[in-house]
ROGUTI-205840 format. One line per 4 residues: for each residue x, y, z of N, C-alpha, C. Coordinates in pm, whole numbers, always signed. Each point is the difference from the previous one (the first is absolute). Layout:
N
X Y Z X Y Z X Y Z ~ ...;
//
This chain:
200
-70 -5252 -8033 +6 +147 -4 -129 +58 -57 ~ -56 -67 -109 -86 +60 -42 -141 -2 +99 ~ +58 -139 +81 -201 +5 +97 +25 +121 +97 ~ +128 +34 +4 +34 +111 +117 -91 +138 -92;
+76 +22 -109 -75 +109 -30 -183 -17 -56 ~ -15 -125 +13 -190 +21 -29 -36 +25 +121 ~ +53 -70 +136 -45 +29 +83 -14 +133 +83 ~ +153 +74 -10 -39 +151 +20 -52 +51 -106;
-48 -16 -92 -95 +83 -88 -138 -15 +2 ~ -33 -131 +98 -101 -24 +25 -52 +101 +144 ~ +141 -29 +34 -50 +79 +180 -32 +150 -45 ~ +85 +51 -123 -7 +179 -2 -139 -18 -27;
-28 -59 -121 -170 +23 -65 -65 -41 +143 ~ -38 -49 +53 -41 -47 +84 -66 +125 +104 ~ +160 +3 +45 +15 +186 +55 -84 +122 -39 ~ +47 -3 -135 -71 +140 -69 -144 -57 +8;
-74 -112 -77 -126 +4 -29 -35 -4 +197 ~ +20 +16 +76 -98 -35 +144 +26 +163 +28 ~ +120 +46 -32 +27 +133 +50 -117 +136 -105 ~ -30 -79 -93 -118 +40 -120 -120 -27 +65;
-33 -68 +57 -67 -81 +52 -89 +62 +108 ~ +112 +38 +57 -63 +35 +175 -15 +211 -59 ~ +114 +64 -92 -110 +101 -44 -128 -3 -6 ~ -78 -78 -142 -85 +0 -36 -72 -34 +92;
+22 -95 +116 -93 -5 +110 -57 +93 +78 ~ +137 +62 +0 -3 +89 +101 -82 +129 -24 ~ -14 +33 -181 -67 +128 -60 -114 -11 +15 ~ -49 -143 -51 -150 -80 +3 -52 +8 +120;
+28 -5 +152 -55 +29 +110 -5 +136 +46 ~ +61 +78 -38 +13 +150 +52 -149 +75 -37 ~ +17 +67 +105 -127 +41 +24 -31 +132 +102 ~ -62 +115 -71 -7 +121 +88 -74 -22 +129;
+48 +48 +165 -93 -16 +64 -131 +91 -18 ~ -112 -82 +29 -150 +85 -8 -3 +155 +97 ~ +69 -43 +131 +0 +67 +100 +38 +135 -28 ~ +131 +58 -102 +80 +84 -13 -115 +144 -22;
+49 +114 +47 -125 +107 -29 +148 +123 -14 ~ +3 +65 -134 +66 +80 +34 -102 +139 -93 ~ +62 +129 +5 -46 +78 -75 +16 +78 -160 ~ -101 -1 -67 +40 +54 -145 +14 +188 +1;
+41 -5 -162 -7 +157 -28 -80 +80 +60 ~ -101 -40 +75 -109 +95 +40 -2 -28 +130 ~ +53 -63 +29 +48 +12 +135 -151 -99 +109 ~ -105 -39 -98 -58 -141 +17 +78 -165 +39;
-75 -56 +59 +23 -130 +70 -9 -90 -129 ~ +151 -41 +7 +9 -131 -136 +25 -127 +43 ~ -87 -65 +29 -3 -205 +88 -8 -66 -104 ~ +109 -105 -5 +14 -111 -92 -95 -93 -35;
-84 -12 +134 -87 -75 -5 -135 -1 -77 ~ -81 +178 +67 -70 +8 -44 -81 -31 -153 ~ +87 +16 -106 -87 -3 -164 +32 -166 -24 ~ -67 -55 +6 +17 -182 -40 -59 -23 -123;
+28 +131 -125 -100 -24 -100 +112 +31 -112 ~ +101 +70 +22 +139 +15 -136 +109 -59 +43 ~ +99 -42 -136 +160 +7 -23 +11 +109 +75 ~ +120 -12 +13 +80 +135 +44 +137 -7 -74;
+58 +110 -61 +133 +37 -57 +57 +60 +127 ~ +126 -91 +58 +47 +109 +90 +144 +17 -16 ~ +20 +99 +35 +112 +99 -53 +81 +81 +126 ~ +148 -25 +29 +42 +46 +66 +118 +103 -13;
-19 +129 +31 +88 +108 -59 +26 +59 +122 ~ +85 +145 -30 +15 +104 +91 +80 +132 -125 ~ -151 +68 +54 +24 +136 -92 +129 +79 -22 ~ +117 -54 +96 +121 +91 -62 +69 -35 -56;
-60 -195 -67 +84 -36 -86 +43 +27 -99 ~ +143 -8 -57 +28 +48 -136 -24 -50 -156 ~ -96 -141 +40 +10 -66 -114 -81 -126 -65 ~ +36 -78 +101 -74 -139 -12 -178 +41 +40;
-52 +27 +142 -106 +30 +9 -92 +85 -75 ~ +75 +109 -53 -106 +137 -69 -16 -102 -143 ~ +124 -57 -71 -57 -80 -71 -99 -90 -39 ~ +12 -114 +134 -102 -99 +8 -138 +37 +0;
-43 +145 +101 -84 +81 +20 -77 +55 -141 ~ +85 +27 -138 -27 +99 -85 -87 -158 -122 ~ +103 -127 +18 -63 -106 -17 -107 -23 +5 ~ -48 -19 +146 -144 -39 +52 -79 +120 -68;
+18 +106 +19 -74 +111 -52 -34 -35 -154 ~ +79 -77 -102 -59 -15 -121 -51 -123 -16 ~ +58 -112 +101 -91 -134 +51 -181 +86 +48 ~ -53 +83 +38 -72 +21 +53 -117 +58 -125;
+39 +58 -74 +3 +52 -106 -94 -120 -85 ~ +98 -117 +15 -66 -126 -98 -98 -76 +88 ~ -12 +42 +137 -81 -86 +48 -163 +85 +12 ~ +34 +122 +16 -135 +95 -27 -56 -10 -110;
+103 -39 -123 -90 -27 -120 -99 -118 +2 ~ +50 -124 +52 -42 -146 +21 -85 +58 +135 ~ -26 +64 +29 -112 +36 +107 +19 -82 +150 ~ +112 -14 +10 +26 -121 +134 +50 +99 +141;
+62 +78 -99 +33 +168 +164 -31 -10 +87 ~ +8 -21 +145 -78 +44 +92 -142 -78 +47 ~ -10 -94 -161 -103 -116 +26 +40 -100 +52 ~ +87 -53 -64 +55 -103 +42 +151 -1 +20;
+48 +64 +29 +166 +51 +6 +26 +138 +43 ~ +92 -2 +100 +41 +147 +39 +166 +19 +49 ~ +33 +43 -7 +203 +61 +4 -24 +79 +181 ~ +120 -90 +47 +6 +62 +115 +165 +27 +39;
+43 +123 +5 +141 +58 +33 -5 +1 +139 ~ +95 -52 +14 +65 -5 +141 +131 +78 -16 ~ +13 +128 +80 +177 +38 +79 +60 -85 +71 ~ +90 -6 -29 +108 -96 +119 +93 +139 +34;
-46 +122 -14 +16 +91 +94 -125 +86 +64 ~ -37 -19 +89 -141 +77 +64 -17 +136 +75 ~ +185 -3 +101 +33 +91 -10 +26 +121 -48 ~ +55 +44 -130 +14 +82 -138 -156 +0 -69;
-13 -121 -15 -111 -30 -121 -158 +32 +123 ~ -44 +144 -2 -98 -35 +60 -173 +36 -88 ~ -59 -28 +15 -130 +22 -84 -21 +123 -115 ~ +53 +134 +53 +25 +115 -87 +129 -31 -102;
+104 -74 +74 +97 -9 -115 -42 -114 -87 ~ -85 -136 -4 -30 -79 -36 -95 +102 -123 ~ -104 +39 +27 -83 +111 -73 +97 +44 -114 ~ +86 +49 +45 +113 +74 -105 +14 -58 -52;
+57 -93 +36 +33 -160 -130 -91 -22 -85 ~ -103 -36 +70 -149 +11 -132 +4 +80 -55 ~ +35 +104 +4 -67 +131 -97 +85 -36 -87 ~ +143 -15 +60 +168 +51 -90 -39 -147 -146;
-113 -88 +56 -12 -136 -120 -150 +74 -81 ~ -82 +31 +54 -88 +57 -73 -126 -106 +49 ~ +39 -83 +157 -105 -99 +16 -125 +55 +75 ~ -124 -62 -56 -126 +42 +94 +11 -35 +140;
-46 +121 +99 +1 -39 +162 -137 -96 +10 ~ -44 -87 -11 -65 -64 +21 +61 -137 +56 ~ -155 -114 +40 +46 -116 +98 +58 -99 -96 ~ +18 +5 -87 +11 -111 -108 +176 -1 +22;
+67 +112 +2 +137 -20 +77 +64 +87 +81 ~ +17 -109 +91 +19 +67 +169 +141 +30 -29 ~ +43 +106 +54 +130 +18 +58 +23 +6 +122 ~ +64 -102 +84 +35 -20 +162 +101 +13 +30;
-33 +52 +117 +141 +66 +112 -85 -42 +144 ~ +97 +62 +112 -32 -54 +107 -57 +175 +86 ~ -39 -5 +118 -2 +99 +82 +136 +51 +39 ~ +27 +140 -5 +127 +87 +13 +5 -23 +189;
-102 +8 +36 -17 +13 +115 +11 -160 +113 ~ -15 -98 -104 +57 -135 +31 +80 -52 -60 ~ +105 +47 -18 +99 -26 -117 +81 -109 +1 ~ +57 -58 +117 +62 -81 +57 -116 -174 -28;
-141 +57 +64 -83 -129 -23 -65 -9 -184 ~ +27 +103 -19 -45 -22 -154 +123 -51 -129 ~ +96 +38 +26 +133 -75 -11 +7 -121 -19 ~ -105 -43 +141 +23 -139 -15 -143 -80 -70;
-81 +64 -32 -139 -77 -14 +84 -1 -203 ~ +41 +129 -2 +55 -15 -134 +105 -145 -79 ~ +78 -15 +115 +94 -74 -11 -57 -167 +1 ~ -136 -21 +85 -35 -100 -8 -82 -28 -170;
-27 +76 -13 -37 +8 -175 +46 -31 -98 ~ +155 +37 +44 +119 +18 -92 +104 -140 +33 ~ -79 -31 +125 +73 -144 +49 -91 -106 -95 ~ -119 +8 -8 -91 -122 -26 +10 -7 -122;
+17 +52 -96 +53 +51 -133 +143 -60 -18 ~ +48 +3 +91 +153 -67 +1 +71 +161 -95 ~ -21 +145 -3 +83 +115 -45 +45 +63 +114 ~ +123 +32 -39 +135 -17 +107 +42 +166 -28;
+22 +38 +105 +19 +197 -46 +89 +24 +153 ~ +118 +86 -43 +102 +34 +87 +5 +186 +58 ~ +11 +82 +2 +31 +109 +37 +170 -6 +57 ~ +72 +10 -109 +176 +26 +63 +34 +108 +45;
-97 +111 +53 +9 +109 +34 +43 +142 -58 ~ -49 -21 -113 +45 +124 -127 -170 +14 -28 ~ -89 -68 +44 -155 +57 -80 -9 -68 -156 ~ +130 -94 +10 -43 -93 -135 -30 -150 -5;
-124 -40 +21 -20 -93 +59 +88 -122 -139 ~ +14 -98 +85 +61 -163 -95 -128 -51 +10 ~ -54 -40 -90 -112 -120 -30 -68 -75 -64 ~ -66 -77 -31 +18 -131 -70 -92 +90 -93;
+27 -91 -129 -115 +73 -97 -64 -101 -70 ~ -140 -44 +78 -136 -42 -67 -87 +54 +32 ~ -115 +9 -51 -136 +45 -3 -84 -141 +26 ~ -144 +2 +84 -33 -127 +15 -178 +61 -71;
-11 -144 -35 -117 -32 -31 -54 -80 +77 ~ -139 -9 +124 -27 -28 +103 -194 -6 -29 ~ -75 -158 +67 -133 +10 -67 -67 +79 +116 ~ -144 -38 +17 -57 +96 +69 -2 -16 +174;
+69 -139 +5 +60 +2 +135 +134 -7 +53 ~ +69 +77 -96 +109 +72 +27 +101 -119 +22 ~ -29 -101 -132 +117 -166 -5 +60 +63 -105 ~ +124 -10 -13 +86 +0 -96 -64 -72 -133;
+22 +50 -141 -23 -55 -93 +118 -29 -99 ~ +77 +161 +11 +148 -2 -117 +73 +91 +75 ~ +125 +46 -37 +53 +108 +20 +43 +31 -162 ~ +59 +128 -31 +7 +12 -117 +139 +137 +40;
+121 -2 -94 +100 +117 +1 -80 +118 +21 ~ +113 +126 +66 -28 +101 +23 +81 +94 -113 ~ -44 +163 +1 +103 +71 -60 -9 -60 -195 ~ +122 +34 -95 -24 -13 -136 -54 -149 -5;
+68 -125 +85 -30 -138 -50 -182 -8 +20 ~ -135 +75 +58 -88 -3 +35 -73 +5 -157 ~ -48 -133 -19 -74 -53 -141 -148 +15 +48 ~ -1 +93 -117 -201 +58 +77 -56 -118 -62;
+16 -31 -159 -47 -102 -15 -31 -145 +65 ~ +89 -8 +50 +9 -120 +85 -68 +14 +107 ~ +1 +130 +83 -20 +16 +90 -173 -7 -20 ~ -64 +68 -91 -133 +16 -39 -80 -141 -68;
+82 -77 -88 -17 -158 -25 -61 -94 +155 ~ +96 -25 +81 +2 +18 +115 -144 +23 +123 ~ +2 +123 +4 -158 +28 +46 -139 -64 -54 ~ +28 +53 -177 -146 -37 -60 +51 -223 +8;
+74 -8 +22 -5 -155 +37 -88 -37 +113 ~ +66 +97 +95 -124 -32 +155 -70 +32 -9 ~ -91 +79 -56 -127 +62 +13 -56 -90 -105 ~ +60 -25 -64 -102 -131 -104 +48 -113 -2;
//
């Protein structure tokens, strides 16, 4: 009786550590495509590819959220704070928001959002949405973003989207490095430990 139970306790561990396993694999290969081009607050051309010289903080919200996002958002804003002091801003690191609504969320309302945080419109952090006018194909260039990332976002048809909550930390060719909680669990410390690790 007893080899019965080492042996299914061998098979569960077994189980869990490969099912651990093939995550961490799976985070470790993810990777933004280069190809993706969508548009920021200013209504400028934002390509993944182009800057092969920063981290990227990326961040996925939608402005009519009630909670988790404006949070995570107000986060990075005092993460940003500590990284302008350490002089790395925009040098070597930049925050990029993505909508996983493009529809609603379009460049003027994105704008609003900045102001409503108190963030500079500058390139150091993009806020992206898609074309109103290609909405259907920008939908999807979004979704492949949000696919490679492995963050998972629903629309149940109330305008309140369901979706996963991490924030990614990504190097300058857009490989996965960490993900880190969204909303109150979002540890700037950690999150800022973290960066000045890669950059030095």
């Amino acid at each position: 009786m007893k080899k019965i139970y080492l042996i299914c306790g061998l098979a569960v561990f077994l189980g869990i550590t490969a099912g651990i396993s093939f995550f961490l694999i799976r985070d470790a290969n993810a990777k933004i495509p280069a190809d993706i081009t969508l548009i920021n607050q200013n209504k400028d051309s934002y390509n993944f590819g182009k800057d092969k010289t920063k981290l990227k903080l990326v961040e996925f919200i939608y402005t009519h959220c009630p909670d988790i996002c404006p949070t995570t958002t107000q986060k990075m804003v005092d993460l940003k704070k500590d990284l302008v002091k350490k002089g790395i801003f925009g040098k070597d690191i930049e925050f990029i928001t993505v909508t996983i609504d493009p529809y609603r969320d379009t460049p003027e309302i994105l704008k609003s959002y900045m102001d409503g945080f108190e963030i500079q419109n500058d390139e150091n952090w993009q806020f992206l949405t898609g074309d109103k006018q290609q909405i259907k194909a920008e939908q999807q260039k979004i979704k492949k973003v949000t696919e490679a990332l492995q963050f998972q976002y629903k629309d149940p048809g109330n305008g309140q989207f369901i979706h996963s909550t991490f924030t990614y930390l990504v190097d300058e060719n857009n490989k996965f490095i960490e993900k880190f909680p969204m909303g109150k669990d979002f540890n700037k410390q950690e999150v800022y430990d973290k960066i000045i690790d890669e950059i030095e």
